[in-house]
N, C-alpha and C positions, 0 to 999 in steps of 0.2 A: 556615438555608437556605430554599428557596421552600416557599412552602403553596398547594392550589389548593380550590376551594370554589364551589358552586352555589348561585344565587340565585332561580334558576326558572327552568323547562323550558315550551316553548311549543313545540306544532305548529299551522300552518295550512296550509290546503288549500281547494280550491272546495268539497268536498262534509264532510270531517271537519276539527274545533279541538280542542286539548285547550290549558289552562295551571295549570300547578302552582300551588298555594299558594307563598307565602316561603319559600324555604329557610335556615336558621340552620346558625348551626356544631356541630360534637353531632353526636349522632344522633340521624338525621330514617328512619323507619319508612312506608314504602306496602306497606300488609296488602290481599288482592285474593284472591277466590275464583278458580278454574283457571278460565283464558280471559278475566280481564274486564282483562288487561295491564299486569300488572305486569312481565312480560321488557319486553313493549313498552315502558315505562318505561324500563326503565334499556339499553334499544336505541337508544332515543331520547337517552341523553346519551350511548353511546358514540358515534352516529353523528354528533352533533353535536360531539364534541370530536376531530373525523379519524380516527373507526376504520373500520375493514372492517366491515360488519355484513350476513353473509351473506343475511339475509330480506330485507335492505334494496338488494339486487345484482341491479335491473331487465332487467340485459345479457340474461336465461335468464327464461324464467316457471315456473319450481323453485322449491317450497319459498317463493315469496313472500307478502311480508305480505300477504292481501288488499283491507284496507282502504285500507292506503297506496297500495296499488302500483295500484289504480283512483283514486285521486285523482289532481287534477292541479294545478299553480302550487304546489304543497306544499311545506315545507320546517321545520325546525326549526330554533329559535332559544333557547341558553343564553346566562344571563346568571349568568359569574364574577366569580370575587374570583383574582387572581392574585398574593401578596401584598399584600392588601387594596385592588391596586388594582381599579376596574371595568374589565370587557370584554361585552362580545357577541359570541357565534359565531352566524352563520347560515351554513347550508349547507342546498342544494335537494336533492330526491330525484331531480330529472329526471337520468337518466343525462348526458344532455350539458352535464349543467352540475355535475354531482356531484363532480367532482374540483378544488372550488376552496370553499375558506370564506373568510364576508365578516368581519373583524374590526373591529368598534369601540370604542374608549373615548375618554377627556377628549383633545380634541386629536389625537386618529389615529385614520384610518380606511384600513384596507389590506385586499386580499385577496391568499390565498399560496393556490397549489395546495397538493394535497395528497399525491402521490406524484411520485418524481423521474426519473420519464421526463416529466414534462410541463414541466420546466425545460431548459432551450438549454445554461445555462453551469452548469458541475458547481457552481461558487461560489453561484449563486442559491439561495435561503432558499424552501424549501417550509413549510408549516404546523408540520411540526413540531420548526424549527431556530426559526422563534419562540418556541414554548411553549415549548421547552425552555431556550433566550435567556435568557426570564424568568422561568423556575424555577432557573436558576442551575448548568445541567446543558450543559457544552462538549460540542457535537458532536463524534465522533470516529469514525475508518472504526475499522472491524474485520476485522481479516485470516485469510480460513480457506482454508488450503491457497493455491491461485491465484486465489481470489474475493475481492472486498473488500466491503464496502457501509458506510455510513455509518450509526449509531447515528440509528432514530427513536425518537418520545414511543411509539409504536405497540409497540416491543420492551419499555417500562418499563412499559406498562399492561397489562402480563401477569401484572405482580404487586402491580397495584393494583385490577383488576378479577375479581373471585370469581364465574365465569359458572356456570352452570347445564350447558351442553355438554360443559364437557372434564369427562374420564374421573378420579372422585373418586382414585384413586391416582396421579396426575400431581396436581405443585403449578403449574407455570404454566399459564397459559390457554395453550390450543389457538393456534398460530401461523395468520395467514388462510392458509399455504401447508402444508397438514398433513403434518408428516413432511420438511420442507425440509431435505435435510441439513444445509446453512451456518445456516440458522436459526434451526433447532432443534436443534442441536450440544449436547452439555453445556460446550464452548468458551464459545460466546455465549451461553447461562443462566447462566454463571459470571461472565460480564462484566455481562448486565440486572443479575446480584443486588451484584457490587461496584458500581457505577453508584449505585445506591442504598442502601447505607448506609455505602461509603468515599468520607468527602469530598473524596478527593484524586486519586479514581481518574480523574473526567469528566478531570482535567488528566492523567494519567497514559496514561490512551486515545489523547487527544489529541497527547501528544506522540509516541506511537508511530503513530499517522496520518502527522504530519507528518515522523518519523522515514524511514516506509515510503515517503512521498511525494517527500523529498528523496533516496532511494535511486535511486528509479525514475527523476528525473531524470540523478541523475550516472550512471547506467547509458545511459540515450539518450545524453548527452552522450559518454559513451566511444566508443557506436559512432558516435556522428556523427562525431567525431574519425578513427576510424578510414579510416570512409567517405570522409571528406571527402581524407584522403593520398591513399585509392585512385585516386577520381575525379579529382585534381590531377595525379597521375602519367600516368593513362592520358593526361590534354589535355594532354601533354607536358612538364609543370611539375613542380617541385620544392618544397619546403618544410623540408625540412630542410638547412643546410650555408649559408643566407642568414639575415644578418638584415635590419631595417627599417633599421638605420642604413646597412649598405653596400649598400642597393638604395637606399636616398636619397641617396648620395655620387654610387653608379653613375648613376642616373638623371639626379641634374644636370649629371654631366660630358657623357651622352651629346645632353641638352637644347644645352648648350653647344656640343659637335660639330658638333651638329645647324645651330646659328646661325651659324658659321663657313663651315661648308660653302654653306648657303643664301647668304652673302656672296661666296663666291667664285664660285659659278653665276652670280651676276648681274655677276660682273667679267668673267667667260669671255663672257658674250654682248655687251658690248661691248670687247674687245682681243682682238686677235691674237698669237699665239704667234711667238715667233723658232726661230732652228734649234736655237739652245739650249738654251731653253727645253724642244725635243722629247727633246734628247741628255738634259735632267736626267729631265723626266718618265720615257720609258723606262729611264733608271737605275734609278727609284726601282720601275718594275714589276720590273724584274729583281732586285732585290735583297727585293723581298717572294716572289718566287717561287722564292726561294733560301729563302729564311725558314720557307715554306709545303712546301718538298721536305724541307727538315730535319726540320720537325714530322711529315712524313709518316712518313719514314725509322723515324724514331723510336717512334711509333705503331705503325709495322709489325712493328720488333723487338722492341716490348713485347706485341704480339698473339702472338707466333711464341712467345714466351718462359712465353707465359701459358697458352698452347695446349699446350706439354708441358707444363707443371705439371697442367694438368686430366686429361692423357693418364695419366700417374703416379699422380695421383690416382686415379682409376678402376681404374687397373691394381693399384693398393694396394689400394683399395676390394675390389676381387673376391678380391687375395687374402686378406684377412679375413675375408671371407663365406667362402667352402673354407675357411680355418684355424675359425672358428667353427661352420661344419656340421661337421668331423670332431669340435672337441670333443663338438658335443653326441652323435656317434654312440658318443665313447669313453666319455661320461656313462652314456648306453643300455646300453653293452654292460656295462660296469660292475657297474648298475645290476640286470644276470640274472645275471652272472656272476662279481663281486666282485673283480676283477682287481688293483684297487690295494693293493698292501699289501706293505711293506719286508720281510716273511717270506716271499715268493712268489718263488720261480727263474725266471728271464726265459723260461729254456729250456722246462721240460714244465709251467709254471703250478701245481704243487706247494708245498704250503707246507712252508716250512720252520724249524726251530726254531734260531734266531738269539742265541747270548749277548749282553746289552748291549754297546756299542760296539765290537762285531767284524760284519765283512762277512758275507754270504751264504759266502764261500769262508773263511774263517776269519782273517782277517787284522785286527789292529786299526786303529777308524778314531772319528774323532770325528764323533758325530752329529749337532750344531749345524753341521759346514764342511765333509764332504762334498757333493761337487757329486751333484746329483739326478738320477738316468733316468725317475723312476718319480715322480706327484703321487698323495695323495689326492684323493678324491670332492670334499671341500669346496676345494683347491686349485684343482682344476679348476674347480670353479666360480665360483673368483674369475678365475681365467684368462680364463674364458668371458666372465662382465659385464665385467672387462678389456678384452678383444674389442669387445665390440660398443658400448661405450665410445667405442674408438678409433673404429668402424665410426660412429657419431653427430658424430663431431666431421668426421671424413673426406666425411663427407655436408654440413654446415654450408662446410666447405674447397670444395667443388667447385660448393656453390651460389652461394658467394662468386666464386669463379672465371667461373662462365656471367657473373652480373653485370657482372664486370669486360668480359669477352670482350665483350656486350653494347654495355656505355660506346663501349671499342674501335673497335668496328665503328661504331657511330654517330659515334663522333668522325673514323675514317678519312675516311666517307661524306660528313660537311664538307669536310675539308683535299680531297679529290679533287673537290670540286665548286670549293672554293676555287680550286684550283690551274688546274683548266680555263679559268674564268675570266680568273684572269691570263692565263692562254696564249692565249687568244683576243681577249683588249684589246692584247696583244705583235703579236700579227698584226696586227691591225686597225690599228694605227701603225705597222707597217711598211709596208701595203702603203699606207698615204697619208702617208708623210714627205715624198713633196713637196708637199704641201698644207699652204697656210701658214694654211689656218682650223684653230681649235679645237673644231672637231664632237666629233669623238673624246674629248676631256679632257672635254668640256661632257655628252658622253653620260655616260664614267666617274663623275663627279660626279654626275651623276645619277641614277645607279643607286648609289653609295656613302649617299646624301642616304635614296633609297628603304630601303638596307637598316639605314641610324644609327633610321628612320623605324619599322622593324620589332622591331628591337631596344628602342627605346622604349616599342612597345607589349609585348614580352614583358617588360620588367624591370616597366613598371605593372603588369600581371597576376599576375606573382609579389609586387609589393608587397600587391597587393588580396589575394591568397590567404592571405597571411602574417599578414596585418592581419586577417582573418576564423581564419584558423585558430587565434590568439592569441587572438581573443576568445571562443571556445567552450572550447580552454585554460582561459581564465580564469574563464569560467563552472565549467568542471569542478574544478578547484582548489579556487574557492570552495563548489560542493557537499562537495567531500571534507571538506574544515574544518567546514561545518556539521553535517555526518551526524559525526564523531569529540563537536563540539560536544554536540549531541542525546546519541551514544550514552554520554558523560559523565553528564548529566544523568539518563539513567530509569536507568542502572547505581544511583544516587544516589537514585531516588526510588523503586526496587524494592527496597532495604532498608530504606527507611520504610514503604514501604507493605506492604512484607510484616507490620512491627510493629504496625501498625496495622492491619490485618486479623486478627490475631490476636487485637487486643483486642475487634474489634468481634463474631467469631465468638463470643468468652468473653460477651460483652454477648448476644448472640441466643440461644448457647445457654443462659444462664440465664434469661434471659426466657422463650423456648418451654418450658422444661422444667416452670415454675411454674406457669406457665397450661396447659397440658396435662393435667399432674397433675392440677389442679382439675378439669378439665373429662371424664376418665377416669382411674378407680381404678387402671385394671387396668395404668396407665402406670407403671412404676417407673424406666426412664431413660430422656431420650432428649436426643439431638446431632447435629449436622451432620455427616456425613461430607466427604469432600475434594471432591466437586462442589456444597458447600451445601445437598444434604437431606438430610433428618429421619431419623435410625434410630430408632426408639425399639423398647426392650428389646432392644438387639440385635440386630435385624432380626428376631425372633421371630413366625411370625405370627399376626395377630389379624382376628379378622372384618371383611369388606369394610367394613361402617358405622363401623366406626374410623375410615376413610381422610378422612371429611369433615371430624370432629375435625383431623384431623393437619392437612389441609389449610387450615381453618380460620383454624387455629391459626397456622398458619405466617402468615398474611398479616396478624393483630390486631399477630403479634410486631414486624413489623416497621413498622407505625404506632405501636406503644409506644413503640419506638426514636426513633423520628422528633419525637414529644412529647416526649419524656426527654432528649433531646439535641437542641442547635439545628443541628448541623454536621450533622444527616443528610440526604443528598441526598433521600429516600423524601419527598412533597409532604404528607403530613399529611392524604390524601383516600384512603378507600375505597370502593367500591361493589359492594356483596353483592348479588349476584340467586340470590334460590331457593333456597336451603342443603338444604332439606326435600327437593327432588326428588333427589338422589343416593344416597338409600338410608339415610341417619341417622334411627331414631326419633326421635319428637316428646320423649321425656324427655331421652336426652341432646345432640338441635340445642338445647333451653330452657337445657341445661345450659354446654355452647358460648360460645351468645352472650350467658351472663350475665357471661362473662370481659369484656364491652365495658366494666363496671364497673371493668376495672383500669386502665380508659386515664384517667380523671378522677382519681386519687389523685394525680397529680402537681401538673394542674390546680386542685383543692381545697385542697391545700399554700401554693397560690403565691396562688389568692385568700384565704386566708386567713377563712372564709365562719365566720360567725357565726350560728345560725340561729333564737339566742332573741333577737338583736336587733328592733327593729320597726322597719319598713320606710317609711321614707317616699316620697312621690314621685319624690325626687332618688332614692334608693336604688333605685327598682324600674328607674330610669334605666340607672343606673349597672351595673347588673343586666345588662338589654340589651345594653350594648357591651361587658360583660366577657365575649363568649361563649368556650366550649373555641376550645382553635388546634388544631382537628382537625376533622374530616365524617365519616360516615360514613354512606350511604346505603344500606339495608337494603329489598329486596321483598321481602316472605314470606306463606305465608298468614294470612288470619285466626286471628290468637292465638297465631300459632305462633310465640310471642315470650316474655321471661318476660313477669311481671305487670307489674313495677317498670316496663317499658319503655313503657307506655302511653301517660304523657304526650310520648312522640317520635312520636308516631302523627302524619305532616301528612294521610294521605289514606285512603282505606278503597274499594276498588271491589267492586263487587257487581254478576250478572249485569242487575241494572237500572240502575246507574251505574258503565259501563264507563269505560275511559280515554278511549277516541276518542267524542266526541261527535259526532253529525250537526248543518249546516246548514239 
């Protein structure tokens, strides 16, 4: 998987410079008496590699660095190895320009913001959807409760950065939002920690983003679906009961109509009509107007017919509701006063002592075929859901009924406008049959032409709606298929990954538990519980200077891991500020950090180091490029290191050779 690594840190400014020595792979030690910046140091690579760095947060004059934050043109500039490739970050301190780093290497040069309110389109790549790009780590949302957000480098450098602030009994670094519930969840520390050492999880996050994301879609798509009926109903249209093929049948017929008719308007304005010709025309009104009194007729007797069925309905409706209130009142009474029971006299409510299959009066009777006067409690109670059953379906029956009555009534409200019509084109040729122009047929026609003309435009309308409502259909279908698709797949890859979490937790806990024990006696077990920290001894407790060991410890384990295995997502970079200030004496922090020792035994294995051989030029070459594939960058005080560590010493500050240098 990816490795990330420091090559040298640089700040300038008008009035203060500082620039590192080389950085190598290993570890590289800056020892510094209190105040001469060694935080500054390694504030100076957070801030350069997109973190939050509170002394560094201009917006307030709180708590700020005072060096820096009086400089001006300032900025920091690292130079990485991101899988051995090169980069440059600069990024400036001046607040208005703070929230963007400059990146370069061989052939590219880009800048990305750094937080994702400064991006337009949710898809644009801020800072640290590249780094993480090229560490080999898919971005993926994380969902807590109704909130989402998207995994940064900033949540994984929680447990790659050993600050000096957070509170030695917490293992992550302090989040910039302290106490954020979504962010500091033991949810999302459960996901930083699988993120980095299950190499399958970046994909497994990931597809439950994309999971969650195609969800949300086909939910908008439903209601849009929904909405979209509603709205089509209200503009008077339909959607359901059409398809595209018989509104493109209708449509061309009614085009064709349409052309016929416009031929005949232009033969009405040059010929004149015979008396005939009137005797046919008016035929042909009167027998549409027969046609149209039928249809009414009809209409009329299906509203009248529809209207008592609703009438009934209702009137059954109510009595259901009364037969359902007295159950429930005979349930109630029941229920104080025990009334149902086949040994009870009808008469004074007595009970009475009944032989098997003889009556209350002593006559025999069979218990299964006797008809009943009397239910039990639970009878009744199916009685009742019975009821009201009925009383659900009787309501569905009567809504269906307004509907229709509805149709009805609007369809009447045509035929009687229809019918007027005719009856007023019937006069209007009568009262000019001796007139031997064709006004009147040329008028008819043209108001037939007008309405073939209106009806073309509602059949297009309902085509376009049909053609639009099928296409979000068909969007939502296809979400459905993907989202079954997806939830196939992590069903699938939540029983690998569960197996493989298992082994990787067996992997950590035997590593923390070896190095721990080294590093305190009084350690005798210790393993992960179910949100990934550390119990040791059983949660027994032990004095607060423990918590730094434990702490420690926890974050060498998992650079162990990361050298010892190539599949671990964890970059193979640490950076230690200050171990000494949280309360561990100096015997056992020497003691601690001499566990750094366990990280090379892998490395010495694989080079295979010889060390009575004599060394020639090529060799001491050969030497150079074979560094550890790991970093691990250490501020602490003066000596407060073991011995052996010396030769990782790159710098040494003293209150006369501080970090920041003057101009």
């Amino acid at each position: 998987m990816g490795s990330l690594a420091l090559r040298k840190i640089i700040y300038k400014g008008d009035k203060y410079y500082y620039s590192s020595k080389d950085l190598i792979k290993g570890v590289q030690i800056v020892e510094a008496d209190n105040g001469a910046g060694k935080t500054t140091f390694s504030s100076l690579i957070s801030y350069g590699i997109g973190m939050y760095v509170r002394q560094f947060d201009f917006r307030n004059d709180k708590d700020n660095h005072s060096e820096i934050y009086s400089d001006t043109n300032n900025y920091v500039l690292l130079k990485v190895l991101i899988n051995e490739e090169q980069f440059e970050f600069t990024r400036y301190f001046n607040p208005a320009n703070s929230n963007v780093i400059f990146v370069k290497g061989d052939n590219f040069e880009e800048s990305f913001p750094i937080y994702r309110n400064a991006v337009k389109n949710e898809d644009d790549w801020i800072f640290s959807d590249w780094i993480l790009y090229k560490l080999g780590i898919e971005v993926c949302e994380i969902f807590q409760g109704i909130r989402k957000f998207k995994i940064n480098f900033s949540d994984l450098f929680r447990l790659i950065h050993y600050d000096q602030d957070t509170n030695a009994q917490n293992i992550y670094k302090e989040h910039r939002n302290d106490n954020n519930f979504v962010s500091d969840s033991a949810a999302v520390r459960k996901v930083i920690f699988e993120l980095l050492v299950g190499y399958q999880f970046s994909e497994y996050y990931s597809l439950i983003g994309e999971y969650n994301k195609i969800e949300r879609e086909k939910n908008t798509l439903k209601e849009t679906l929904d909405n979209y009926i509603e709205m089509v109903h209200k503009m008077g249209f339909k959607i359901t009961g059409y398809s595209q093929d018989e509104l493109t049948n209708q449509l061309r017929e009614l085009n064709l109509q349409l052309q016929k008719l416009e031929i005949y308007r232009k033969s009405l304005k040059t010929n004149h009509y015979s008396s005939a010709q009137y005797d046919k025309y008016i035929h042909q009104l009167r027998g549409s107007l027969f046609r149209v009194d039928s249809t009414y007729n009809g209409l009329k007797a299906e509203k009248s017919a529809t209207t008592i069925e609703l009438r009934d309905l209702l009137r059954l409706k109510e009595d259901l509701i009364l037969e359902v209130t007295q159950i429930k009142k005979i349930i109630l009474a029941h229920e104080e006063l025990n009334l149902f029971s086949p040994n009870t006299c009808p008469c004074c409510l007595r009970e009475v002592k009944r032989k098997e299959n003889h009556c209350i009066c002593g006559n025999p009777i069979d218990e299964s075929q006797y008809e009943k006067f009397f239910y039990s409690a639970d009878e009744y109670l199916d009685i009742l859901k019975s009821r009201q059953k009925s009383v659900e379906t009787i309501e569905t029956a009567i809504s269906s009924c307004r509907e229709e009555l509805d149709d009805l009534n609007a369809a009447i409200t045509r035929i009687e406008l229809e019918k007027d019509k005719i009856i007023a084109q019937l006069r209007e040729v009568e009262k000019n049959i001796t007139n031997t122009s064709n006004d009147v047929e040329l008028n008819n026609v043209s108001d037939k032409i007008l309405e073939v003309k209106s009806n073309i435009q509602t059949v297009e309308q309902n085509l376009k709606n049909i053609e639009q409502y099928e296409k979000i259909q068909k969007e939502f279908n296809s979400s459905k298929e993907t989202l079954t698709s997806l939830a196939s797949k992590l069903r699938s890859m939540e029983t690998s990954l569960k197996e493989l979490m298992e082994v990787q937790i067996e992997k950590f806990d035997n590593i923390y538990s070896d190095l721990i024990k080294q590093a305190d006696k009084e350690v005798i077990k210790a393993e992960l519980d179910d949100n990934y920290m550390p119990v040791i001894n059983d949660g027994v407790y032990r004095q607060a200077s423990s918590y730094v060991t434990r702490r420690l410890v926890y974050y060498l384990t998992l650079i162990k891991m990361s050298i010892d295995t190539d599949n671990i997502p964890f970059p193979k970079f640490l950076l230690i500020d200050t171990p000494e200030n949280l309360g561990i004496d100096e015997k056992n922090l020497i003691s601690t950090l001499s566990l750094i020792d366990e990280l090379f035994i892998k490395e010495e294995k694989e080079q295979g180091e010889n060390t009575e051989e004599i060394k020639d030029e090529e060799h001491i070459e050969e030497e150079k490029q074979s560094e550890p594939n790991f970093q691990i960058i250490l501020t602490t005080g003066i000596g407060k290191f073991p011995e052996k560590y010396k030769e990782y010493v790159v710098e040494t500050l003293t209150d006369d050779n501080k970090l920041l240098k003057g101009i």
